[in-house]
C-alpha positions in Angstrom: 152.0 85.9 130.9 152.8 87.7 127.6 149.6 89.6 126.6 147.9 89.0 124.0 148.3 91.2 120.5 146.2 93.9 120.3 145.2 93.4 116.8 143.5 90.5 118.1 141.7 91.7 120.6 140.5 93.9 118.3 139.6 91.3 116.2 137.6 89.6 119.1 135.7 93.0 119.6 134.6 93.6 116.1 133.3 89.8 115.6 130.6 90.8 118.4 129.0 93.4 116.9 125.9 92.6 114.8 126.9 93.1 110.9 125.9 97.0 109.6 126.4 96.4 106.0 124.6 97.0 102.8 121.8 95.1 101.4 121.9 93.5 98.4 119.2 94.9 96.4 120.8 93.2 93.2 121.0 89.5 95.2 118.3 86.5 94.7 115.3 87.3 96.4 115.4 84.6 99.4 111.3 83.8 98.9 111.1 84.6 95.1 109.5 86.9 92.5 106.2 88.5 92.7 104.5 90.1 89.7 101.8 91.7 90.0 99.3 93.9 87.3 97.2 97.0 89.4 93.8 95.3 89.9 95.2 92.0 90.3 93.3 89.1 92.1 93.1 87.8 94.4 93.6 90.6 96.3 95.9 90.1 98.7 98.6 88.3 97.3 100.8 86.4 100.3 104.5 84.9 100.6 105.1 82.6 103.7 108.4 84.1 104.3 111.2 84.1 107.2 111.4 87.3 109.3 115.1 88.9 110.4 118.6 88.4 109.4 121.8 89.0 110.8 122.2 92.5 109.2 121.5 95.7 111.5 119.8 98.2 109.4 121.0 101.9 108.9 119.4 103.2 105.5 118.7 106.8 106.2 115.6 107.4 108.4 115.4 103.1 108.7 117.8 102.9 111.8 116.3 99.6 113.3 115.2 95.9 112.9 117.6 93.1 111.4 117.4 91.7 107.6 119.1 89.1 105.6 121.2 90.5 103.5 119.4 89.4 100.5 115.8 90.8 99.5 112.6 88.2 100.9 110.6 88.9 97.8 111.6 90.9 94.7 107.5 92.4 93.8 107.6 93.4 90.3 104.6 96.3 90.1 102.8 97.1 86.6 100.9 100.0 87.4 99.3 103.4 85.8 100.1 105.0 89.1 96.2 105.6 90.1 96.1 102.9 92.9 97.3 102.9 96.3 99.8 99.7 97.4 100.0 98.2 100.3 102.6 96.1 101.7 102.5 94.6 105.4 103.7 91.3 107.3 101.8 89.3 109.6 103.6 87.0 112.1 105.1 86.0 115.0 107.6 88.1 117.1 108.4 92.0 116.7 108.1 92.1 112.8 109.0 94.8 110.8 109.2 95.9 107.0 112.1 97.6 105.0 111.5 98.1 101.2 113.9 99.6 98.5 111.8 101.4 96.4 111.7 101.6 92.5 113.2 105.6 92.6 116.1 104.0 95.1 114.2 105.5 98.4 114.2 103.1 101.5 111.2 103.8 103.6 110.6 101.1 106.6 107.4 100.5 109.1 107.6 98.5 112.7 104.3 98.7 114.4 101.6 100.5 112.1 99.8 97.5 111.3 99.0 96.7 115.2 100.3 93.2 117.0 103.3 94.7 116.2 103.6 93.9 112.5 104.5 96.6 110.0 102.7 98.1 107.0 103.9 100.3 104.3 101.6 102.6 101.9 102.6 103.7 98.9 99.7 106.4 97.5 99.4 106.2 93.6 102.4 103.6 93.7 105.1 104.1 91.2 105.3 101.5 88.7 108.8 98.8 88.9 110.6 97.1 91.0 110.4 97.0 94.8 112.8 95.6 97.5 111.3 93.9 100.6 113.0 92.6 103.5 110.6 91.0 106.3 112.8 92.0 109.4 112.1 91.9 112.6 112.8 94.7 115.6 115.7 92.1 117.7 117.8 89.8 116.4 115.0 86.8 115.6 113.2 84.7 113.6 110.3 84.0 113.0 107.5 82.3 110.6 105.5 85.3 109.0 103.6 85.9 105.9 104.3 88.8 103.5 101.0 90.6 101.9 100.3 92.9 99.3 97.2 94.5 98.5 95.7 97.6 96.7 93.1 97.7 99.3 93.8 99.6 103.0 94.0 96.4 105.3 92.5 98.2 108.2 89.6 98.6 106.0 89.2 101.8 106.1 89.4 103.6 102.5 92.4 105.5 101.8 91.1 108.5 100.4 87.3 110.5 99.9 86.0 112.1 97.0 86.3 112.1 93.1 88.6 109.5 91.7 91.5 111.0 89.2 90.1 111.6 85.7 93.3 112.0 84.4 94.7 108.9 84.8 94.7 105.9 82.2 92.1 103.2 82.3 92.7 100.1 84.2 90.7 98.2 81.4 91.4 100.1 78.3 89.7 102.5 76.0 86.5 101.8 74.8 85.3 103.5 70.9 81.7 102.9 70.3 79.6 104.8 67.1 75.6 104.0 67.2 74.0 101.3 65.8 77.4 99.6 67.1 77.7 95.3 67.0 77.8 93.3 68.9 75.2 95.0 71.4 76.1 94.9 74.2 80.0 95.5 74.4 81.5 93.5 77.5 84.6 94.1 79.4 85.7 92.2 82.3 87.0 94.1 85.4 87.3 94.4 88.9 85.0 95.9 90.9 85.6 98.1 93.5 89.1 100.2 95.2 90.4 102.4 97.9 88.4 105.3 96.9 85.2 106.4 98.9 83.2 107.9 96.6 81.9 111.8 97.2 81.3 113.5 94.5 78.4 115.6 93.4 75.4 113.8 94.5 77.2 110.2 94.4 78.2 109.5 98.1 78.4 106.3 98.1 80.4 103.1 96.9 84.4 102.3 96.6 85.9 102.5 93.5 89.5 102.5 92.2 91.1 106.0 91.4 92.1 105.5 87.6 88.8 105.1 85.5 88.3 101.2 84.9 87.0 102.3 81.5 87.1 105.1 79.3 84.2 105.5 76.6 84.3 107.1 73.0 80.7 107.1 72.2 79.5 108.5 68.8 76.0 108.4 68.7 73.7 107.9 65.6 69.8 108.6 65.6 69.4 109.7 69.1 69.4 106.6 70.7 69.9 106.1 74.4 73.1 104.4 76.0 72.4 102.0 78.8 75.5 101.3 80.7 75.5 98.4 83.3 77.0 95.9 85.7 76.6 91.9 86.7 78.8 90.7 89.4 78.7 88.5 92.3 79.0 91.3 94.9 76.9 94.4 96.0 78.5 96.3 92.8 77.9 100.3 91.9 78.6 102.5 88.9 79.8 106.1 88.7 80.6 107.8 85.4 81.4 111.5 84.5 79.7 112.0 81.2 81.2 114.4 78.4 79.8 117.8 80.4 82.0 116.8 83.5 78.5 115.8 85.3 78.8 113.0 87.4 76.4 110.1 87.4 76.1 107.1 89.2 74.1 104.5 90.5 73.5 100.9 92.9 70.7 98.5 92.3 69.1 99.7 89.3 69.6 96.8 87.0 68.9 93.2 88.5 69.4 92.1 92.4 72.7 94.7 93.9 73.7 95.6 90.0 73.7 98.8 88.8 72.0 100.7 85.4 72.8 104.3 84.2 70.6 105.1 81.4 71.6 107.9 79.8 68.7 109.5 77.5 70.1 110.6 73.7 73.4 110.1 74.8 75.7 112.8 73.9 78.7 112.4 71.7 82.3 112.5 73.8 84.1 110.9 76.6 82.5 108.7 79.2 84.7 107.8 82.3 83.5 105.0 83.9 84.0 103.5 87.4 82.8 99.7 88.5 82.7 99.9 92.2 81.3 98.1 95.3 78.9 99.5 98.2 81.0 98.1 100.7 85.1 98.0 100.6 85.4 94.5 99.5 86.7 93.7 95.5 85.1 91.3 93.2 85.5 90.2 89.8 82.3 91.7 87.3 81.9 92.5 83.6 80.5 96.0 82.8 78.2 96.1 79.8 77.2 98.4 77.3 74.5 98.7 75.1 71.9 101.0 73.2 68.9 98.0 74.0 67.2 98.3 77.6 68.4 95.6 79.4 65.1 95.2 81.7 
């Protein structure tokens, strides 16, 4: 028998091998668009997605798993850069995680989440556009669900210590003179974060690391500044006053809401925190006013 031409055979070989290409970072996401603002809610956000693809992965370090060839979810990230992201998958099979980030990096996860599903953490995430493909380790699918969240999903908190007064308020800036209407000021936040508060003699409460407020108070007449929290959770205040003291503060107001008073307030910058005692989120308003709200 004549054999067969060897540029055929060839052919037959290279049609075996599992497709090492590029992904498309640029192609319609296959389970849409996710925007998200830092201190969104509900914290986690989910996409029931598809895990693995027909595309062996080979970006850099991220030598394993299989991907589509097109992103699962294009997650478009507003942030300040004081909060920690986390993105992880949940689902059936050997899942895994590989993300483009917005700089270009690729980083990728298999097993950190446990049950062999992936997690990624991105400390003070960088504010864009991020990649994600839902893989999984062989060449599978599955049904899975895509989560991100600004909270550490082992529940543990990502960091200890003094949040970053440097960074930019998740809520805004805040300028207050005495004798200031209306009384109280409101501003609706989140409570709560990733950071385990110890600082000074506050060791206690999670709190996010940019402040959720920052205060311009100019006082008038020596009047005290009462600064306080309603929410539906166990909620906590810390604030570092114009002197760089810290202050804080759990149930002094009504039920698990906090009060600072703060006695002839001083003129300057207030950074405040809304927190929670334990490492859940919630949605509160902060208030402030120069009445005692008791």
């Amino acid at each position: 028998m004549r054999p067969r031409p060897l540029f055929l055979l060839t052919g037959l070989l290279i049609a075996a091998v599992p497709a090492v290409e590029a992904q498309d970072v640029g192609a319609q996401p296959n389970f849409g668009d996710l925007q998200l603002k830092e201190a969104f809610l509900p914290d986690p956000q989910s996409v029931s997605v598809t895990s693995g693809g027909s595309i062996d992965v080979d970006r850099g370090s991220c030598s394993y798993g299989y991907v589509s060839n097109a992103p699962d979810v294009d997650l478009y990230y507003t942030t300040t850069g004081g909060s920690g992201l986390y993105i992880y998958a949940e689902g059936e099979g050997d899942t895994m995680l590989l993300i483009n980030t917005p700089s270009g990096d690729w980083v990728c996860d298999d097993d950190s989440h446990g049950d062999l599903d992936p997690v990624v953490h991105f400390a003070g995430a960088a504010d864009g556009l991020y990649n994600i493909w839902v893989g999984s380790f062989s060449n599978d699918n599955h049904a899975a669900t895509l989560y991100v969240s600004e909270i550490n999903p082992s529940g543990a908190s990502s960091q200890s210590g003094a949040p970053d007064l440097s960074l930019d308020p998740l809520y805004g800036n805040v300028r207050l003179d005495g004798g200031f209407l209306p009384d109280p000021h409101t501003v609706s936040v989140r409570a709560g974060g990733s950071i385990e508060v110890d600082v000074g003699s506050c060791s206690y409460g999670f709190v996010a690391n940019a402040p959720d407020v920052d205060l311009f108070y100019t006082p008038s007449g020596g009047r005290d500044l009462y600064i306080y929290v309603e929410g539906g959770e166990d909620t906590t205040l810390l604030i570092n006053r114009p002197d760089g003291s810290w202050t804080c503060d759990d149930d002094g107001h009504t039920g698990t809401n906090p009060l600072v008073v703060l006695q002839k307030a001083e003129e300057g910058l207030y950074d405040i925190w809304v927190g929670t005692y334990g490492d859940d989120v919630s949605d509160a308003t902060l208030y402030i006013s120069e009445r005692d709200p008791r």
